[in-house]
C-alpha positions in Angstrom: 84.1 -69.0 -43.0 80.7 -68.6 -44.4 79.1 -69.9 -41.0 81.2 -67.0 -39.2 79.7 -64.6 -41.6 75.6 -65.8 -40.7 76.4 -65.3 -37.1 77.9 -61.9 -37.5 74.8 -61.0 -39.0 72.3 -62.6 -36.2 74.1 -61.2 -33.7 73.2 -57.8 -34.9 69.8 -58.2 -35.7 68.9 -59.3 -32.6 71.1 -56.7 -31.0 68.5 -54.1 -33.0 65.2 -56.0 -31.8 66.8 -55.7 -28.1 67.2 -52.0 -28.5 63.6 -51.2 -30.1 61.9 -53.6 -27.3 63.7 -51.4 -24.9 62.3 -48.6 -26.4 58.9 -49.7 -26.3 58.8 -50.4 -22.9 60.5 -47.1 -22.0 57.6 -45.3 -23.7 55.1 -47.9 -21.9 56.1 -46.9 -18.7 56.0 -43.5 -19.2 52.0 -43.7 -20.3 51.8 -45.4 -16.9 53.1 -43.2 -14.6 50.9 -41.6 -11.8 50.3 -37.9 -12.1 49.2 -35.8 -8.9 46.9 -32.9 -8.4 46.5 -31.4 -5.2 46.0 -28.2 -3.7 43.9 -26.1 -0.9 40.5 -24.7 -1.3 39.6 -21.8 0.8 37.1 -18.8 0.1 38.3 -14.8 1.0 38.9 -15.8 5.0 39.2 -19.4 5.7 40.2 -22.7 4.5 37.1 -24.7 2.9 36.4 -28.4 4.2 34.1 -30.8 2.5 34.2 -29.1 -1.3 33.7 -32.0 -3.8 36.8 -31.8 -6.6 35.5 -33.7 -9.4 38.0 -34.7 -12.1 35.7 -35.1 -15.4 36.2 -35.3 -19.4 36.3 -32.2 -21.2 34.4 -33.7 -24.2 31.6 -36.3 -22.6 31.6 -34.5 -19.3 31.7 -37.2 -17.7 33.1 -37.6 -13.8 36.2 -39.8 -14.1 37.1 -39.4 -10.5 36.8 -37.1 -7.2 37.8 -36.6 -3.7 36.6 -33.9 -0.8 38.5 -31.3 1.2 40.2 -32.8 4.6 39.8 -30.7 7.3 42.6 -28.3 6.5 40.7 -27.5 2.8 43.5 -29.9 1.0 42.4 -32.3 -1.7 44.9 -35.2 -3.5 43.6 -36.8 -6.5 45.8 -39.5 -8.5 45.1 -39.3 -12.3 43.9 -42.7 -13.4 43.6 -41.6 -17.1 46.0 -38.7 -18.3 45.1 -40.0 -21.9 41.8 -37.9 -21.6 41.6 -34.3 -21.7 40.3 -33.9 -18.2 39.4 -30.7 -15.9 39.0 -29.9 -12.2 35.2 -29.4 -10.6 34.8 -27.5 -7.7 31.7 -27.8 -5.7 30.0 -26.9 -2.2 26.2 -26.0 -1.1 27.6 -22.1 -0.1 29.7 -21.3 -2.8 29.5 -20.4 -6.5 31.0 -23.6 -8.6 34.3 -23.3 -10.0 35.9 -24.9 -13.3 40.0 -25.2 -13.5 41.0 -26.2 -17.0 44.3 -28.4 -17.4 47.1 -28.4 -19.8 47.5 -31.3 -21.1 51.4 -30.7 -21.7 51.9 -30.1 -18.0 49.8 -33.6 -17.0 52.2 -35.4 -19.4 55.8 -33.1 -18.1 54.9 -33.0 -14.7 54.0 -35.8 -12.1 52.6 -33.7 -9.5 50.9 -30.1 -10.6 49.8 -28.1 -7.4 46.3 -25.9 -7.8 44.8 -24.2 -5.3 41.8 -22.1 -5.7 39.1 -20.0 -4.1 35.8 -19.8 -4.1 33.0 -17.2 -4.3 30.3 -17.4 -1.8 27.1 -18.4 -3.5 24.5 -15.1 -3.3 20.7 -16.5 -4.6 18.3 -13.3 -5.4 15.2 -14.3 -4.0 11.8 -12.8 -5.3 10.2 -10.8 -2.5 8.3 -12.7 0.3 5.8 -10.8 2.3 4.5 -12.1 5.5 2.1 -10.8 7.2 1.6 -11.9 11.1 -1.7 -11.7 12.3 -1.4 -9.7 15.7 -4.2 -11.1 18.6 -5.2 -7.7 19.4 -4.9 -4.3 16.7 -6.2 -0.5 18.4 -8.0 1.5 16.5 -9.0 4.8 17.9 -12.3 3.7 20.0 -12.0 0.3 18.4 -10.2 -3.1 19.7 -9.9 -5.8 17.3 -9.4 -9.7 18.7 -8.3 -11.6 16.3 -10.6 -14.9 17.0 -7.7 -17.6 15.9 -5.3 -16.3 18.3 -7.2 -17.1 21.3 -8.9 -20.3 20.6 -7.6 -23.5 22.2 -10.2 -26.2 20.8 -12.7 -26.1 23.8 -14.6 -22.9 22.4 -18.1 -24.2 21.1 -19.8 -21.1 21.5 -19.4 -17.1 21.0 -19.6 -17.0 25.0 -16.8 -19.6 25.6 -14.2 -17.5 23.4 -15.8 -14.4 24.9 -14.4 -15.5 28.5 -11.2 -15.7 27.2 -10.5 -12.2 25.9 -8.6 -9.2 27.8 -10.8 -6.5 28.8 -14.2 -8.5 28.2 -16.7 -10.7 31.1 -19.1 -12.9 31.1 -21.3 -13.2 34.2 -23.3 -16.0 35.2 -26.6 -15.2 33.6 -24.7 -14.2 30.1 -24.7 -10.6 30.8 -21.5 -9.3 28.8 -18.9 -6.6 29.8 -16.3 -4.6 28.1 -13.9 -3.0 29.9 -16.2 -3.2 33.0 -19.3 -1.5 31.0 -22.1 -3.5 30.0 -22.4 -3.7 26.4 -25.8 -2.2 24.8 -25.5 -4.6 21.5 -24.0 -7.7 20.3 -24.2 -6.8 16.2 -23.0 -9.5 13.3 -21.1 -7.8 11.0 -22.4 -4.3 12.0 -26.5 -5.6 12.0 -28.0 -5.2 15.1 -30.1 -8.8 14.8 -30.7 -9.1 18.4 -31.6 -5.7 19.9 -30.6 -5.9 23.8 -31.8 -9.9 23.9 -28.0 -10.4 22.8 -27.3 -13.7 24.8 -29.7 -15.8 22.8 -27.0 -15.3 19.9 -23.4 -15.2 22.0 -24.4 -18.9 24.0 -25.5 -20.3 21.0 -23.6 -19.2 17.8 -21.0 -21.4 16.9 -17.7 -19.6 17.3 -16.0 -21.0 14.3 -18.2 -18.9 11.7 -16.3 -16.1 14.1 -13.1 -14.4 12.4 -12.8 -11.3 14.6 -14.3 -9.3 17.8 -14.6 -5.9 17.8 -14.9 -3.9 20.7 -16.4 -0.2 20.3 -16.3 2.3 22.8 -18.4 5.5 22.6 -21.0 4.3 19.9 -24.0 6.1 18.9 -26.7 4.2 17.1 -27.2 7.3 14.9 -24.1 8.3 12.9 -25.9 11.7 13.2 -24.9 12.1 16.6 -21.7 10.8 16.2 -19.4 14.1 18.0 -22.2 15.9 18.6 -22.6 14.0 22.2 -20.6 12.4 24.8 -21.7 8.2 25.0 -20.7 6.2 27.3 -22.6 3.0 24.9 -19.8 0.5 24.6 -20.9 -3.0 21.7 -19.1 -5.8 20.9 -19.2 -6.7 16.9 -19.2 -10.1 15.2 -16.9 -9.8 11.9 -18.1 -13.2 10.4 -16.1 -15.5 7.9 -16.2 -14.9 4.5 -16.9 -18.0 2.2 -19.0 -19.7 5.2 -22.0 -21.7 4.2 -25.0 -19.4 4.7 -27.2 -22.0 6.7 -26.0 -23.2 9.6 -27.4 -25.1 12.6 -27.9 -28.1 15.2 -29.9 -29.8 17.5 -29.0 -31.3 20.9 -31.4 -34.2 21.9 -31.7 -35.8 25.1 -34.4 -38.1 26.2 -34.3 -40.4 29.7 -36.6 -42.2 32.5 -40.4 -41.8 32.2 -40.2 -39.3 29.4 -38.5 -36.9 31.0 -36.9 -34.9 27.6 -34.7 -31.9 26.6 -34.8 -30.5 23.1 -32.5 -27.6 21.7 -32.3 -26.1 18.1 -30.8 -23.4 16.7 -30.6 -22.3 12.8 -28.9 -19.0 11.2 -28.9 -17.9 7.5 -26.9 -15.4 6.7 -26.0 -13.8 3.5 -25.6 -9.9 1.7 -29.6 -9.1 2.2 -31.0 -11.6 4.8 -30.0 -12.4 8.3 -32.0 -15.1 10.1 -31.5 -16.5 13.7 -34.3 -19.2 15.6 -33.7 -20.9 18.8 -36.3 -23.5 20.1 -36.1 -25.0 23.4 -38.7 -27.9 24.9 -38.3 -29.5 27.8 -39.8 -30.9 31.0 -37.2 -31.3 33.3 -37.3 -28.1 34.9 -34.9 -26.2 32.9 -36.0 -22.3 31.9 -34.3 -19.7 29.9 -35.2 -16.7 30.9 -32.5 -14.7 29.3 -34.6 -15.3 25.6 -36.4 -12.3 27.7 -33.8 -9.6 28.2 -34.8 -6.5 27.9 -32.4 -3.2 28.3 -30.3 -5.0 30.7 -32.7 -6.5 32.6 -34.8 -9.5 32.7 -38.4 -8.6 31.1 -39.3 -12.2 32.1 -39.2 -12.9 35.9 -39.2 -15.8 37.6 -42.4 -18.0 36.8 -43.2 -19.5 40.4 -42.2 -18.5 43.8 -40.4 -21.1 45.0 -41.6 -21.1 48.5 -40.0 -20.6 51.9 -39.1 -24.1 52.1 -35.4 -25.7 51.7 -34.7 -28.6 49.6 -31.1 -30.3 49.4 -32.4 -31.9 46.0 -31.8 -30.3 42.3 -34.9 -28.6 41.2 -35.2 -31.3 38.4 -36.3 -34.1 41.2 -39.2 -31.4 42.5 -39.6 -29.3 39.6 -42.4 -30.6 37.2 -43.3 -28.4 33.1 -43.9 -29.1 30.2 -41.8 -25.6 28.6 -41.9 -24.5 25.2 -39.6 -21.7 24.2 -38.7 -19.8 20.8 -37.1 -16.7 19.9 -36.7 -15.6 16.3 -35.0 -12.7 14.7 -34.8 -11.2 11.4 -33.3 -8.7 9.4 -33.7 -7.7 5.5 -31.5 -4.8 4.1 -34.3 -3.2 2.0 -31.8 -1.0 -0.1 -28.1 0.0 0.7 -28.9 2.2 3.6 -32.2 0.8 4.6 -33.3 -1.7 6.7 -35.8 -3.6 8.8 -35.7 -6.2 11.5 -38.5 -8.5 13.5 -37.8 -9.9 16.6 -40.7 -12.1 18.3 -39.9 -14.4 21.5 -42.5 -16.7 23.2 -43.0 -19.2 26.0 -45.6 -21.5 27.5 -44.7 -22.9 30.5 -47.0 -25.3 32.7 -44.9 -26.1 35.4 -45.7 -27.6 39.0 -43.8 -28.3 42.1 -44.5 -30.1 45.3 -42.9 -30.4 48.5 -44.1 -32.3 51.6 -43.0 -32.8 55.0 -44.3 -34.5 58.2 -43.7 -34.5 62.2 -45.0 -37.7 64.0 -45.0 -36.5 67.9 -45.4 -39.4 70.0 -47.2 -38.9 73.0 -50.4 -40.6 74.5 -52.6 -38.7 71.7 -50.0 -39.7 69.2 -50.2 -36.8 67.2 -49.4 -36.6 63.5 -48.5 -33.4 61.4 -48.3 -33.4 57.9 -47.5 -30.5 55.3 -47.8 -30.6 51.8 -47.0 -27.6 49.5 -48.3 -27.6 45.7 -47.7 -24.7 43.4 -49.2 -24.5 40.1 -49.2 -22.1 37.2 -49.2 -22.1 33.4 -48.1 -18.7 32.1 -47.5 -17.4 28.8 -45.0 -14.5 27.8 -44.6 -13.2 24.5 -43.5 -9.7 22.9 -43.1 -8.4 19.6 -40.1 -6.0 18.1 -40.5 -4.4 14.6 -37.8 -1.6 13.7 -37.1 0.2 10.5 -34.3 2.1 9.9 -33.7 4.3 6.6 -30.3 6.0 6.3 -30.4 6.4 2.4 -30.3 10.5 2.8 -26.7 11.4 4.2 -28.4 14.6 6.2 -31.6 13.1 7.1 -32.0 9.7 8.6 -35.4 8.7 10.3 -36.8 5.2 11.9 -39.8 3.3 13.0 -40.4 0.9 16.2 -43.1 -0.7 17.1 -43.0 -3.3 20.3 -45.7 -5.3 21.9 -45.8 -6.8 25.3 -48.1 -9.6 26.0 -47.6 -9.9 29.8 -47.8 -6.0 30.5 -50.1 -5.4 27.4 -48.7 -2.8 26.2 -48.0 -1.7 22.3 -45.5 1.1 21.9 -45.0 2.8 18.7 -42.3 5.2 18.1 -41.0 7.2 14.9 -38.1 8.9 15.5 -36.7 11.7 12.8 -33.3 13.3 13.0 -32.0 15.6 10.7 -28.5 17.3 10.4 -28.0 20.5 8.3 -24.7 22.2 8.2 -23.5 19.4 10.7 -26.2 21.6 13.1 -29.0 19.5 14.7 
């Protein structure tokens, strides 16, 4: 009877173990089942593909899973930790980012909670960008302005080779420049008139990347004075140099070859506020003369040293042609005060310089007559003039200046004070 009684008891107190395992694993299961989030993303017209939903935790921030937007704007996330308090993070490169906080009571009633959303197109204030294009050519009244960078290719080495290139200018083949089919009076550097009329001793030897603009000038008048009063016809072209360019520039081009024959170049510039300084030297003996170190209003002062005869020759004047030629041309300018200045300009040669040509007819006959003619030309001439000028426009009413000039081969000496005075705007 007692036995009976024992198993009675067992019975039910394994019955109650039963019934609180159950229990457990009821509550198990539920802390494992799969809760879904899913929804559409769109903005205010269209569906939005390729938005990153990150799932992360709301206290360590940290991303505990994500997905991206199919091609219809849907996303499907499967919760992996519904223990965390978790929200939705909504990202794309156009749009403003969006945060969806999530009850935590719905994650644990719900298995599958629907949230769509939209987003705000991202607007960035920008600060304020200028930009400023450079235009190749700018009118102003009776000036045109090139703008140098805008027509240079690389193969520019000189003034003259950009010079070619620009609308509205020509370069002949002696260096004579025109503007608008006018040959220019002056070639100035930043409005100093260095060279006078002998312009093309600067514009085929300057380099052209101390060059930052061209300015073309119709109607000038070297006297401000006159500016209105008269009708001129004067068109210049103006160098507007670099700023922050080394003051001293220069280089040489050597070239030596068979029995001595030799060509020797140089040019050097200084430039700066109160001093502008251009030399050229030339030696050679091969024949080679530059005559335009000699131009004078428009012309050549210099002409050609030796007749070349009345003969033909199918050979290069450097297999006939014999000199020994020494050339320099310097210029110079000093800005005395703010309104005053004066410039020096003193070009040389010595050339001694030979040809010789000779032919022959052998006529055969019974007196077998031979004819033989041989022509020699000599000559060793020397060219040099002088150029001072001074020019003082400190008075706004009276400006006056001072040239002197000296001509070796016509001796001459010219001197030449001009006054001009303006009173009421009355000359």
């Amino acid at each position: 009877m007692n036995e009976i009684i024992v198993n009675k008891h067992f019975v039910k107190a394994v019955h109650l173990k039963l019934k609180f395992t159950a229990f457990l694993f009821c509550i198990t299961l539920s802390g494992f089942t799969q809760v879904v989030i899913k929804g559409v993303v769109k903005d205010s017209v269209k569906t939005l593909t390729n938005v990153t939903v990150l799932v992360k935790n709301k206290k360590t921030k940290n991303t505990l899973q994500y997905t991206v937007t199919d091609k219809n704007g849907k996303y499907f996330i499967e919760l992996k930790h519904i223990k965390d308090s978790v929200y939705l993070e909504f990202n794309s490169f156009l749009y403003e980012t969006l945060i969806s906080n999530l009850d935590d009571e719905t994650l644990l009633k719900d298995n599958s909670v629907t949230l769509n959303v939209v987003l705000k197109e991202n607007v960035n204030e920008l600060n304020e960008i200028l930009i400023k294009a450079k235009q190749r050519i700018t009118i102003k009244k009776d000036t045109t302005i090139y703008n140098v960078d805008s027509f240079k290719d690389g193969t520019e080495r000189t003034v003259e080779d950009l010079l070619k290139k620009l609308p509205g200018v020509s370069v002949g083949n002696n260096g004579e420049i025109k503007y608008k089919g006018k040959s220019i009076k002056k070639l100035l550097l930043d409005g100093d008139d260095l060279f006078d009329s002998n312009y093309t001793i600067a514009s085929k030897n300057i380099n052209v990347d101390i060059v930052d603009k061209i300015q073309g000038i119709e109607n000038y008048d070297e006297n401000s004075l006159k500016k209105g009063l008269r009708d001129s016809d004067d068109v210049i072209l103006n160098l507007v140099l670099k700023k922050g360019k080394l003051n001293f520039s220069g280089n040489v081009d050597l070239a030596y070859g068979y029995k001595n024959m030799h060509k020797i170049n140089g040019v050097g510039m200084l430039l700066n506020n109160k001093v502008k300084l251009f030399n050229y030297t030339s030696l050679n003996n091969i024949g080679y003369k530059n005559s335009q170190v000699f131009k004078k209003n428009g012309t050549l002062s210099a002409k050609k040293l030796i007749n070349e005869g009345n003969f033909y020759s199918i050979l290069d004047d450097s297999f006939h042609n014999f000199n020994n030629n020494f050339i320099n041309s310097s210029n110079i300018l000093f800005k005395l005060f703010k309104k005053s200045k004066v410039r020096f300009n003193l070009n040389g040669e010595v050339d001694s310089k030979n040809r010789i040509n000779s032919s022959s007819i052998s006529i055969n006959d019974d007196s077998q007559t031979l004819i033989t003619t041989t022509e020699k030309i000599n000559n060793k001439p020397t060219n040099l003039n002088a150029e001072i000028f001074f020019e003082n426009k400190e008075k706004g009413n009276l400006h006056w200046s001072y040239l002197g000039y000296y001509d070796h081969k016509k001796k001459i000496a010219i001197i030449l004070v001009i006054i001009m005075a303006c009173l009421n705007n009355q000359i």
